[in-house]
N, C-alpha and C positions, 0 to 999 in steps of 0.2 A: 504494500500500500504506500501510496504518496503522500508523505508528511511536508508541505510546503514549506514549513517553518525550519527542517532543518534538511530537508533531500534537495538536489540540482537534477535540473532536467538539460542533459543535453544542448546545446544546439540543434542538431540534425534530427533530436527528436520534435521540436517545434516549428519546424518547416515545413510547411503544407506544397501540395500538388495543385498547380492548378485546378479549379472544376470544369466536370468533363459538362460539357453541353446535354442535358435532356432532351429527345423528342420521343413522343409516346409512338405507341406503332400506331392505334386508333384515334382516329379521332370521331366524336358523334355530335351531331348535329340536329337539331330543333327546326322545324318549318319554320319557325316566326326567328329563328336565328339567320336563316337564308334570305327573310325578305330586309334583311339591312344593309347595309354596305359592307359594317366589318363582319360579320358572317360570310358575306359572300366571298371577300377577302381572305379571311384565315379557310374558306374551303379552295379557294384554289391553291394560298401557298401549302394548304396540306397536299392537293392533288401532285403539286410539282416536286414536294419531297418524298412523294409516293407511298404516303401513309394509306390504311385502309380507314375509308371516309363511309360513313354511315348514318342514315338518316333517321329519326327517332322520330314515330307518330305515335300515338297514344289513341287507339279503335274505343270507346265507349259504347258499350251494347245496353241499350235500355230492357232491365228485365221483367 
């Protein structure tokens, strides 16, 4: 365990990696997210990164 008050920590143990950039493999998307601009925007620069792009409706069945 690391007692701050009397242990040292390295150098090279306190140097970080840059971060690696996220992109999800999916992305899903909403009808009322398509009819805006930036919706339609994040689906194309999803289409060009070649993510699998998906569309999300929601069927309501009256019982």
């Amino acid at each position: 365990m690391l007692n701050t008050t009397t242990d040292q920590v390295s150098v090279s143990d306190t140097q970080t990696k840059s971060p690696r950039l996220w992109i999800p493999e999916r992305v899903l998307f909403t009808p009322a997210a398509l009819d805006e601009d930036w919706g339609q925007q994040m689906q194309q620069l999803s289409l060009q990164l070649t993510l699998i792009v998906m569309l999300f409706s929601l069927v309501l069945k009256n019982a």
